[in-house]
Residue, then its C-alpha position, 0 to 999 in steps of 0.5 A: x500113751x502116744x507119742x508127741x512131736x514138740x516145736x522148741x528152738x535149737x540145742x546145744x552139744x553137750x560140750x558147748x554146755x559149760x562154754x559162757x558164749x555157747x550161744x555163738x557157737x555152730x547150732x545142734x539141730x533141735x530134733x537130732x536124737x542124742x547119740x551115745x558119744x554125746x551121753x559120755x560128755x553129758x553123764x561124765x559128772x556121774x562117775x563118782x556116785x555109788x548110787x545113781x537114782x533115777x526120777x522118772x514120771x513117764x514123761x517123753x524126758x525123763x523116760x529119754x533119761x532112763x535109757x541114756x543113762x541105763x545105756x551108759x552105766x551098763x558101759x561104765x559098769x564098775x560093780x560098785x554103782x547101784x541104778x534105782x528108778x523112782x517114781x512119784x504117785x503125787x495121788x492127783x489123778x485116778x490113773x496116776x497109780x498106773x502110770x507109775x506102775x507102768x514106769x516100773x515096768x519099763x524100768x524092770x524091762x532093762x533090768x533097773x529096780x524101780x522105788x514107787x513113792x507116795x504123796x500121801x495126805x491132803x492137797x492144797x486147793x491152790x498152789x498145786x504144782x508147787x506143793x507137788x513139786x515140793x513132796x516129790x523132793x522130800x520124798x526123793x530125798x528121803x529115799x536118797x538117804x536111805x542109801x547115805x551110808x553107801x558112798x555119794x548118792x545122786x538123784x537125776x531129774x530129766x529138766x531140759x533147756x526148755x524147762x530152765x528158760x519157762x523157770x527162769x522167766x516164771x521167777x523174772x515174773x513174780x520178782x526172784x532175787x538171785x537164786x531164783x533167776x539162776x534157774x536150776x542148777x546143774x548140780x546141788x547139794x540136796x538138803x544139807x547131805x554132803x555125799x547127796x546131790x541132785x543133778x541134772x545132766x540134761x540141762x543143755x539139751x532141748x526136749x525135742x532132741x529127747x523126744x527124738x531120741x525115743x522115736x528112732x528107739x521106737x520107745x514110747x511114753x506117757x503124756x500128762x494131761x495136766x501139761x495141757x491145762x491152762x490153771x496152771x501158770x508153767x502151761x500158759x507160759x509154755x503156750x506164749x513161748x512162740x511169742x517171745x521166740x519172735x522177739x529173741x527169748x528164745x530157750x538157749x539165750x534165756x538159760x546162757x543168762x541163768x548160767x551167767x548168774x549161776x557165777x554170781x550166785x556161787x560168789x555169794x555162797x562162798x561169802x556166805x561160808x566165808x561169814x559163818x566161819x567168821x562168826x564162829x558158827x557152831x551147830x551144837x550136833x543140831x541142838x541150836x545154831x550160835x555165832x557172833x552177833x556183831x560179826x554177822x551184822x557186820x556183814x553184807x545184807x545179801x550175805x547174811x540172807x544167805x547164811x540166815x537162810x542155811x539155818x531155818x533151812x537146816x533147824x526148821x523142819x520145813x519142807x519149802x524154803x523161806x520166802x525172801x521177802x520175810x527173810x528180808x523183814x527178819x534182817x530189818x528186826x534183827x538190825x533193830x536195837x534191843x532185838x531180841x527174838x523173833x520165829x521164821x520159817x520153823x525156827x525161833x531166832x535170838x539174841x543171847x549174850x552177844x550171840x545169835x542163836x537159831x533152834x527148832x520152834x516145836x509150832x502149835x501142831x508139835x513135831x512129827x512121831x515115827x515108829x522104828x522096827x529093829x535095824x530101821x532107819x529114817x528120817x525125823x522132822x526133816x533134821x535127823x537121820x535116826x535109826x536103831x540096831x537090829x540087837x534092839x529086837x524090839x520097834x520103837x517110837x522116835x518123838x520130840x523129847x519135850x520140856x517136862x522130860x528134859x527137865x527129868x533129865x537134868x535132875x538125874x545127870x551128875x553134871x550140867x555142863x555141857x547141856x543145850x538151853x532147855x527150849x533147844x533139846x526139848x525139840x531134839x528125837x528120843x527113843x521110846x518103847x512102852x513109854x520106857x526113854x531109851x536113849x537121846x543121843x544128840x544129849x550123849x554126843x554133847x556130854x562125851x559119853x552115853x546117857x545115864x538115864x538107859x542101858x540101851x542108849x548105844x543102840x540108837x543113832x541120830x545123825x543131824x543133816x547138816 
């Protein structure tokens, strides 16, 4: 661990951060240490979250992050908000488990609890930093809704200016559409959990104010010496950045230019809610999507996209995003005559009597299976929040419910009125103990009363992440 001095252009104050021409404003010397009367404007957006989660990496930034907003809370203490420090061990390096466990340390020396998560499994041979990236979010996520059913949960991430101008020009490069020159944005739903955010407070302050900060604290942190590897394409941009200081990209213009498109992004995605409710969207309790085929045709490309990409990312299960240019390719299928179905992203999307409808495609490699102890919850495919009753007293196996099982349902049901298309529910969770179906509770919900096929269907809980 050792100390580094970084070289970046000048900050902005935390008022100036939501000024549309800060950049004209009276310049924040780069390397002034944050002081706690700028942390009251920064962290202010945090007071209504009952759970604060702390990303932090042991980097000079988000270590930085750790103790302003420690400092913070502790003069906001209201005795209903929780600090938790996360840390990802993205398994890539032999001393990475130590570091994260040095992280923990930290935390606890400030009396904050520390969650250390795993990224476990086989890594890509390329496309390293984004699939990392990637699992960090899943697995942050994932923790994040843990703790759904305490009030609104915040993750915090320590990205600075610096980071959004070196994001921005790296999706400038490979092409990005709107969402992607927007940048990061200073607070996002996470997933589709309503009381979920990821936010980012430190948006408009550079990474030599944070390092500036540690130092008069007489703090230390961990440098990564992947940040100095040129394999990777944010590193060589990091090195050329004194280049395109020269000719004015300097890092508070190129993020003004981010929050500027960050408008023209928030118009489309109320457009896009604006369709959805024109279309008469129903989620089925996240058995299938369906809405108007002719009204959503009807609609702008740009908007559609939008709305096309809300569905494969709430149905498919899938970790990253769909990319553009097949989401794009999709729009030109459906605009076709005689579409009638097509796969993307996870999902199976269709025509059926006037309607479009988006639903979960199994893929060749099946969905996931998951063990629950009594009491236990967690989250299944990326789709469902399940868990079960402590009253269960027994663990039990959540899977896919499949066709052939379905079918054996359908059979043992009075009616079928009310009851999803076949290749829908056979994606959906169901509970198992000793091959014994427990409960479908999604297929409960859709009837309006428990399931006839188990006496302890009322025990187990699926909540679809819309």
């Amino acid at each position: 661990m050792r100390p580094r001095t970084s070289n970046h252009g000048r900050s902005r104050s935390a008022s100036e951060s939501d000024v549309p021409d800060a950049a004209d404003a009276k310049p924040v010397s780069a390397a002034l240490p944050i002081e706690e009367s700028e942390t009251e404007a920064l962290f202010a957006p945090l007071a209504p979250f009952a759970v604060l989660i702390l990303a932090v990496s042991g980097g000079a930034d988000s270590i930085a992050m750790m103790h302003l907003v420690a400092r913070w809370s502790e003069r906001h203490r209201d005795g209903r908000r929780k600090l938790l420090v996360a840390t990802v061990d993205h398994g890539l390096r032999p001393e990475a488990r130590r570091e994260a466990e040095w992280v923990a340390g930290q935390a606890r020396a400030i009396g904050l609890a520390h969650e250390l998560l795993s990224w476990t499994g086989t890594k890509p041979s390329t496309g390293l930093q984004d699939a990392a990236r990637t699992a960090r979010y899943r697995l942050l996520a994932e923790l994040a809704w843990r703790f759904s059913g305490s009030g609104p949960v915040a993750i915090m991430t320590a990205h600075t200016e610096d980071d959004q101008a070196e994001t921005l020009l790296m999706r400038l490069a490979r092409g990005s559409g709107l969402d992607g020159l927007t940048g990061m944005s200073v607070s996002r739903l996470l997933g589709r959990v309503s009381d979920c955010r990821l936010v980012r407070p430190l948006l408009g302050v550079s990474k030599a104010r944070l390092e500036s900060t540690l130092k008069v604290r007489g703090l230390t942190w961990i440098e990564d010496p992947s940040n100095a590897c040129d394999r990777f394409e944010r590193v060589r941009l990091r090195k050329a950045r004194p280049n395109l200081e020269s000719i004015g990209l300097t890092s508070d213009k190129i993020a003004l230019s981010a929050r500027r498109l960050e408008r023209a992004r928030a118009a489309l995605e109320a457009a896009a809610d604006a369709l959805q409710s024109a279309a008469g969207l129903t989620v089925h309790g996240g058995t299938f999507a369906s809405l108007n085929a002719h009204v959503f045709q009807g609609a702008a490309e740009d908007v559609r996209l939008r709305a096309m990409s809300r569905l494969l990312a709430a149905f498919g299960g899938q970790d990253a995003p769909v990319r553009l240019a097949k989401l794009e390719a999709l729009m030109v299928r459906m605009g076709v005559a005689g579409f009638e179905a097509a796969t993307l992203g996870g999902c199976i999307v269709l025509r059926h009597a006037g309607e479009i409808r988006v639903m979960r495609e199994p893929g060749r490699a099946g969905l996931p299976q998951i063990t629950l102890a009594p009491g236990a919850f967690a989250v299944w495919d990326r789709r469902f929040r399940v868990g079960v009753t402590p009253e269960l007293g027994a663990a039990v196996v959540v899977r896919a419910l499949s066709t052939s099982h379905f079918a054996k349902l359908r059979r043992q049901l009075e009616a079928t009125k009310g009851l999803p298309p076949a290749r829908a529910a056979a994606t959906l969770p169901s509970f198992w103990h000793n091959e014994e179906l427990l409960a479908v509770p999604t297929l409960s919900q859709l009837l309006g009363a428990p399931a006839a096929w188990g006496g302890k269907s009322g025990l187990c809980s699926a909540e679809f992440i819309w």
